[in-house]
C-alpha positions in Angstrom: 112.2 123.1 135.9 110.7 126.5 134.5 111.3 125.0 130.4 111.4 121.2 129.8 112.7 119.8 126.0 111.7 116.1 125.6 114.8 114.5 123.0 113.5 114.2 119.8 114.8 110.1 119.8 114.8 109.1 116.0 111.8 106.8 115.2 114.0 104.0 114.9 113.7 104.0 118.4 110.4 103.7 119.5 109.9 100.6 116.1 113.3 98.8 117.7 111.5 99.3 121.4 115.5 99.2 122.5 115.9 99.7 126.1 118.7 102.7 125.8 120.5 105.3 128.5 122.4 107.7 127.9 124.5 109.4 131.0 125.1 113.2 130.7 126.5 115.9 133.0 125.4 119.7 132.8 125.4 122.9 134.4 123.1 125.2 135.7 124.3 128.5 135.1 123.3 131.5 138.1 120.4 132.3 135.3 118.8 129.0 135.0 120.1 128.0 131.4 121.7 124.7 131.2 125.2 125.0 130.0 128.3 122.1 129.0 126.5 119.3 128.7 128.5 116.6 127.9 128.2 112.5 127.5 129.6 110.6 130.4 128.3 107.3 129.2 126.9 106.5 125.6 124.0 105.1 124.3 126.1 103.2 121.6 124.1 105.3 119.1 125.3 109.0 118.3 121.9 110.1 116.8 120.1 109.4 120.4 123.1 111.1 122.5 122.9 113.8 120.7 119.2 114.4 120.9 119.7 114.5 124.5 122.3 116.7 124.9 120.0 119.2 122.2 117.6 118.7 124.4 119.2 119.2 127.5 121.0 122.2 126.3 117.0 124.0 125.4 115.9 123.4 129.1 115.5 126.1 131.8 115.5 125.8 135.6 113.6 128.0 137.9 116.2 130.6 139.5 115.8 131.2 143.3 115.3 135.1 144.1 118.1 136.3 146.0 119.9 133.1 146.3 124.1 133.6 145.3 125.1 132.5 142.0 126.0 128.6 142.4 127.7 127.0 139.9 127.5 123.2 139.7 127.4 119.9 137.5 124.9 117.6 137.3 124.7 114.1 136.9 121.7 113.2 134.9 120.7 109.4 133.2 118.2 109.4 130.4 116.7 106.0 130.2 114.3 105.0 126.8 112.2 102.1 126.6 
């Protein structure tokens, strides 16, 4: 990964010391931005799925030189302890 965006998980989080994941799918678009991310599976707390997908959606992979555009979805589980 060429640009990685930690969530920025509300403090609640870290005082609670809740064990939370949160399932996403995205794509990697021919470029290397991350585009349509979207919740598969909650964390049963909107504030923390959505700092993920923010996050998520700020990332940048590495593009492969001379490789065909590939478009895809990816399966991705955040898990906070």
């Amino acid at each position: 990964m060429r640009i990685r965006v930690d969530p920025k998980l509300p403090p609640w989080v870290s005082i609670e010391g809740l064990p939370l994941r949160v399932q996403v799918s995205f794509t990697i678009m021919a470029d290397g931005t991350v585009a349509a991310v979207y919740v598969q599976r909650s964390s049963g707390y909107p504030d923390v799925d959505s700092a993920v997908v923010d996050a998520l959606s700020h990332c940048q992979f590495n593009v492969v030189a001379d490789s065909p555009p590939v478009k895809g979805t990816i399966p991705y589980l955040a898990v906070f302890k």
